[in-house]
C-alpha positions in Angstrom: 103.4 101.8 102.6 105.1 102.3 99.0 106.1 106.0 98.4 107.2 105.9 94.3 109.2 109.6 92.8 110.3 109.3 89.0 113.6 108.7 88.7 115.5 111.7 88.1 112.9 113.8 89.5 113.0 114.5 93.4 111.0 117.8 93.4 107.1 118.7 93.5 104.6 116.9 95.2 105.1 112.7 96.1 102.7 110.0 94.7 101.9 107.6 97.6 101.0 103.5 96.7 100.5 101.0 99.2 100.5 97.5 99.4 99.3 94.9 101.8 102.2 92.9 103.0 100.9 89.9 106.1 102.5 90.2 109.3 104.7 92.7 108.2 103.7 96.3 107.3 106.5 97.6 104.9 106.9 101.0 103.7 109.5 102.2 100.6 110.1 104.7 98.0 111.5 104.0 94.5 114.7 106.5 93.8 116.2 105.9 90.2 115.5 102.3 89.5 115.5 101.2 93.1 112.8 99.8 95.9 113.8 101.4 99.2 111.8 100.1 102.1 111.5 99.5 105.8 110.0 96.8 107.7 109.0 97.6 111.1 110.2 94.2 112.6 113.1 91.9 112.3 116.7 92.3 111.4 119.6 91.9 113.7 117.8 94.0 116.9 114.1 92.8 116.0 113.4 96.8 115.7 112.9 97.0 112.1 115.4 96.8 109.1 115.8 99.3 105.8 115.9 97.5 102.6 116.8 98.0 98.8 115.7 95.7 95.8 116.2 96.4 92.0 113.8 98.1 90.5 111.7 94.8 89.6 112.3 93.4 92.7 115.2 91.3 92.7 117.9 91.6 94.6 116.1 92.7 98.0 119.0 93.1 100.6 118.8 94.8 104.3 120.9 97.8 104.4 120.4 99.1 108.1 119.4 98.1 111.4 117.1 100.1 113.9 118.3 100.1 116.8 116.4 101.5 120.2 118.6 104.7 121.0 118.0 105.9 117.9 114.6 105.1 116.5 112.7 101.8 116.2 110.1 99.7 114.4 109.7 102.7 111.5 106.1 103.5 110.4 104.4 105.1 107.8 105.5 106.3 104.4 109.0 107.0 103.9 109.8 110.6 101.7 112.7 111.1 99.5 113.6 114.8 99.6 115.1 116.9 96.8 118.5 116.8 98.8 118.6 112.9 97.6 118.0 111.4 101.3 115.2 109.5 102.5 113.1 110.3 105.4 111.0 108.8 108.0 109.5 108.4 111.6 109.6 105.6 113.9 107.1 104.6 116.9 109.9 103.8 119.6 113.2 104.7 120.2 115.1 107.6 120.6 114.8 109.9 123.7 112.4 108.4 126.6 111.7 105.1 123.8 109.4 107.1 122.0 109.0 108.2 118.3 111.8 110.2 116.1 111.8 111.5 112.7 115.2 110.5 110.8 117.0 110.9 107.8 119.2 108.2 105.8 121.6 109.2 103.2 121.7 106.4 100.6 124.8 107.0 99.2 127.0 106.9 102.2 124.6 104.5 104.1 124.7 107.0 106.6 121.4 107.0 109.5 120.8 110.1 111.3 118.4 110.4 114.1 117.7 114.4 113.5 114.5 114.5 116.0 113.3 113.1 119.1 109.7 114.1 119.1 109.0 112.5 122.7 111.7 114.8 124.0 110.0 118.3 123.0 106.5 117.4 123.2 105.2 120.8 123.0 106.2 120.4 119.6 104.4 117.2 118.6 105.2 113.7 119.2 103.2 110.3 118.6 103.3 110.5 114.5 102.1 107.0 112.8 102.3 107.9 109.8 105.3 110.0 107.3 105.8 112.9 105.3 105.0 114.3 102.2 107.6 116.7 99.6 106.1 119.6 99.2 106.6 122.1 96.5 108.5 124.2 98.4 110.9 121.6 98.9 110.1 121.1 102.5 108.7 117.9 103.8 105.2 117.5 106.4 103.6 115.7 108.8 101.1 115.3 111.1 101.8 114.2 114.6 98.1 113.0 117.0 99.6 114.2 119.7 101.3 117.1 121.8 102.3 120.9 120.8 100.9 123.9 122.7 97.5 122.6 123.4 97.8 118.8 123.0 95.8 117.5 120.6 98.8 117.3 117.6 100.3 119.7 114.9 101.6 119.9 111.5 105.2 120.0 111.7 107.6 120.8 108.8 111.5 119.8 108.0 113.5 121.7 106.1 116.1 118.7 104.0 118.6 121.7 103.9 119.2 121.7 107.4 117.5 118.8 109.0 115.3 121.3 111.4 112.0 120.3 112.5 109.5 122.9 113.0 105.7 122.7 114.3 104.0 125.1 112.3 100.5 124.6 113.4 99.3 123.3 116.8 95.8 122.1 116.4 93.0 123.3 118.8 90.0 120.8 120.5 87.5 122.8 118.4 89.5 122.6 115.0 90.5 118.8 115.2 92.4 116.5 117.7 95.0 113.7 117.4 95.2 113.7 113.1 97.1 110.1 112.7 96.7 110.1 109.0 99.1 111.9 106.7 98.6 114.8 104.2 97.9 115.4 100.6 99.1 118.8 98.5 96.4 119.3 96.0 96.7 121.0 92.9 96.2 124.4 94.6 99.1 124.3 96.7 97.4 123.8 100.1 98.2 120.5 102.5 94.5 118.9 102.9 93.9 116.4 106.1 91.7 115.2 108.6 91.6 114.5 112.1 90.5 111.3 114.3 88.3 113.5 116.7 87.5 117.2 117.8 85.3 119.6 116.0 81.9 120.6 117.1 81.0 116.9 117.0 84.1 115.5 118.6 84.3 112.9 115.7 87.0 114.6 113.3 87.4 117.4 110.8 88.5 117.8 107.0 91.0 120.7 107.0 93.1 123.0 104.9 96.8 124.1 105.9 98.5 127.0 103.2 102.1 126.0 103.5 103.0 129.8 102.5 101.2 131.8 105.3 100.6 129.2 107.7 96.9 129.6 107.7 94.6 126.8 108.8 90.9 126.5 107.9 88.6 124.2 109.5 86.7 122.9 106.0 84.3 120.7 107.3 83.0 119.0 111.0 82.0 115.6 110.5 79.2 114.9 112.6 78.5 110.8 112.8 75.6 110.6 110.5 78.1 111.7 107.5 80.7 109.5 109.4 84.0 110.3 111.4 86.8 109.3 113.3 89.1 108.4 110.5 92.4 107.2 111.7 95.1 106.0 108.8 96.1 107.0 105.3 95.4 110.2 103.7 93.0 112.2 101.1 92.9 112.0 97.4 92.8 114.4 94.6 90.6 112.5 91.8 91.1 113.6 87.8 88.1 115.7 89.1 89.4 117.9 90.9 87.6 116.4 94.2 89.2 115.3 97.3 88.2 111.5 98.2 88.2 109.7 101.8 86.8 106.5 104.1 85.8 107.3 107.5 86.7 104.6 110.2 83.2 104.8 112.2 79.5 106.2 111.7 77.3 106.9 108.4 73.6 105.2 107.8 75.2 101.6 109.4 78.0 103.2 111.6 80.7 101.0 109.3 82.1 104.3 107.8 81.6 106.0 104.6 82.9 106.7 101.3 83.2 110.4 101.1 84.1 113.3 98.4 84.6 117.3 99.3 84.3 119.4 96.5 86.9 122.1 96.9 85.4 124.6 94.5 81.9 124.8 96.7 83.1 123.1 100.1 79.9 120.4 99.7 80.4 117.5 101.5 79.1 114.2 100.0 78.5 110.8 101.2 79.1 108.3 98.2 78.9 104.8 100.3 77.8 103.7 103.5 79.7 100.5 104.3 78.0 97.5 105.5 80.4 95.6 106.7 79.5 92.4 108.4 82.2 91.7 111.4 82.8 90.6 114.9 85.5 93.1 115.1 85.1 96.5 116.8 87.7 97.9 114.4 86.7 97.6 111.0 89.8 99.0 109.0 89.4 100.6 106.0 92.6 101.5 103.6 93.3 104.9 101.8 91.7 105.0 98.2 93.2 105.2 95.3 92.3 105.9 91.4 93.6 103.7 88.9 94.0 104.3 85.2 90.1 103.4 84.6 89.1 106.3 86.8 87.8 104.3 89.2 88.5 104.4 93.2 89.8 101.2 94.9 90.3 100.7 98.3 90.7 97.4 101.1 88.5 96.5 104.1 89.9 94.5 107.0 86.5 92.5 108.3 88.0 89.8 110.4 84.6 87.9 110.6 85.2 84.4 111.1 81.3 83.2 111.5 81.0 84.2 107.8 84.5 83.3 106.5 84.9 87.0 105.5 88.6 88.4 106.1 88.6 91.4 104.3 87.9 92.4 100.7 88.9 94.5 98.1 86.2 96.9 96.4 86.0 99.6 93.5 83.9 103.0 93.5 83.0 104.3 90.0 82.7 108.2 90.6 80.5 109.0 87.5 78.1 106.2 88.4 78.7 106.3 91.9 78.6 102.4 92.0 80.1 100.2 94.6 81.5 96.5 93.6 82.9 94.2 95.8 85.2 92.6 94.0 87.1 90.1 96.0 86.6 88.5 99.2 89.7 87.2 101.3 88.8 83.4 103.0 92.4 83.5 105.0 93.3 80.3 102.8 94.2 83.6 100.0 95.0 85.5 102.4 93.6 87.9 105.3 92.8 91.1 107.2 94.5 94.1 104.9 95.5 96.9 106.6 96.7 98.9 103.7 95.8 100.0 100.5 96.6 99.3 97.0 98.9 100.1 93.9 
C-alpha cells in the first residue's frame, strides 16, 4: 500500500493510494521527492526489506532488513509523521514472534522497534493494517484484536515520544476485530468499520472523536445491506459522503458498494456485486475517487472455469452506474488484492 504526503508538508491528514504489486504486497510513502516502501518478503533474512527509489522510480535500492527480534514481514500502510520518521507495523516478530509497531528515522537509517503489541495484549495486538497522521499530530490505528475486552481497539502514538496508547477498547455489541484502517474526515473525527459484532454480528461503521475519546456506533450492518468487511479503509467523496465495499452479504451475498451520509446517518447500498467465483473469499480493494469523480476499485475472483482473475470497475456516484472495465485472464495478470492510484 502507497501512502503519498506533499513534499514539504508532513502535517494534517495523509492521502492513502495503493497499488497491486503480484506476489509481493508492498507498501510506501513519498517524503520530498522520494518512494519509501516495504516489501513484506525477501532481503537478506526473507522477513521483509524497506526500500527507497527517486521520485519517478529509478533508482530503487533496499535500505533495511527485518529481522525476527524486532519485527517482521511489515504490513499495511506505512505513515510519515510530522517529526520526519516513518512508521509502521509488522505481522511477526518482536516479543513472543508476534506484531510491533516501529519507527524508522530516514536520515540516520536508524530502525526502532518502539512496541511489542503481542507483549501487552490488553492493549491491542494483531494490527494488519497502518496508521494514519492525524491533525493533532498523532498517528492511529486499529488493532482486531486484544485490549480490555478482546475484540480490538484504537490505539494512538504520539511521534514526540514514541508512546503507544489504546484509547478505545471496542465492545462485542459496538464492533469486533476492525482489520481495516481509519479515515479523518473533514470534521475531524476518525471514521471505521469492523469485521464482525454489532447487533447482527456482521460489522459496524463507527465514529471515534480524537479530542474527547468518544465512540459512536453509526451504523449495524445487518447481511442484507452487507458486512464483514475485512481490509482497506473508508472514503470521503468531493460529496461529503463516506464510501465502502463489504467483503460478504447484500442481494447475491458477494458484498456491496456502500455510501453513509454523515449529515443524516442514511445508509445506502449503491451495488450489489455479482461476482462469479469458485473462491470463498472474494476480495474486494478500498475505493478510491479519481479526478473524473468517479469511484474505482479491484475485485480478486480467482475463477478459473470462466477465465476470470479479477477485474477492475468504476462507480459513477451521480448516475450511480457500475462498469466493469477490465477483466484480468492471468496471461495480464491476476488476483488483486489491493486497490488503485
Amino acid at each position: 500500500m502507497l501512502n503519498k504526503v506533499k513534499s514539504g508538508s508532513f502535517a494534517g491528514k495523509t492521502k492513502f493510494l495503493s497499488f497491486i504489486l503480484f506476489f509481493a504486497l508492498c507498501g510506501g510513502v513519498e517524503a520530498q521527492t522520494q518512494l519509501w516502501g516495504t516489501c513484506t518478503a525477501g532481503g537478506a533474512t526473507g522477513q521483509g526489506t524497506i526500500w527507497v527509489a527517486n521520485g519517478d522510480g529509478t533508482g530503487l535500492h533496499k535500505v533495511y532488513d527485518f529481522v525476527n527480534a524486532t519485527g517482521a514481514l511489515p504490513r499495511g500502510n506505512m505513515t510519515l509523521a510530522n517529526n520526519g520518521s516513518i512508521y509502521g507495523v509488522t505481522e511477526l516478530g518482536g516479543w513472543g514472534d508476534s506484531c510491533v509497531v516501529y519507527r524508522y528515522n530516514s536520515a540516520t537509517g536508524i530502525y526502532t522497534d518502539i512496541h511489542d503489541l503481542y507483549q501487552f495484549t490488553n492493549l491491542g495486538y494483531g494490527t494488519k493494517s497502518g496508521m494514519i497522521n492525524a491533525s493533532d499530530g498523532k498517528l492511529y490505528g486499529l488493532c482486531p484484536m486484544g485490549g480490555a475486552y478482546g475484540p480490538g481497539v484504537i490505539y494512538s502514538i504520539d511521534p514526540a515520544t514514541d508512546l503507544y496508547s489504546d484509547v478505545y477498547d471496542f465492545l462485542a455489541t459496538d464492533g469486533n476485530n476492525p482489520y481495516g484502517g481509519l479515515l479523518q474526515a473533514n470534521d475531524g473525527n476518525l471514521y471505521g468499520f469492523t469485521y464482525a459484532g454489532g447487533t447482527s454480528n456482521v460489522g459496524v461503521i463507527f465514529k471515534f472523536n480524537p479530542l474527547t475519546n468518544a465512540y459512536t456506533t453509526l451504523y449495524n450492518f445487518d447481511g442484507t445491506t452487507g458486512g464483514n468487511t475485512l481490509y482497506g479503509s473508508l472514503i470521503q467523496a468531493t460529496d461529503g459522503k463516506l464510501y465502502g465495499t463489504t467483503l460478504y452479504y447484500g442481494a447475491n451475498a458477494q458484498g456491496v458498494i456502500y455510501s453513509f451520509d454523515l449529515s443524516t446517518n442514511i445508509y445506502t447500498v449503491l451495488h450489489n456485486f455479482n461476482v462469479m467465483s469458485g473462491s470463498p473469499l472474494v476480495y474486494k480493494s478500498q475505493l478510491i475517487q479519481a479526478n473524473d469523480g468517479k469511484l474505482y476499485g479491484t475485485i480478486e475472483q480467482l475463477d478459473s472455469i470462466t477465465s476470470h482473475f479479477g477485474s477492475i470497475y468504476s462507480f459513477d456516484i451521480i448516475s450511480n452506474t457500475y462498469t466493469d472495465l477490465f477483466n484480468f485472464d492471468h496471461t495480464n495478470g491476476a488476483d488483486p488484492k489491493r486497490g488503485l492510484i
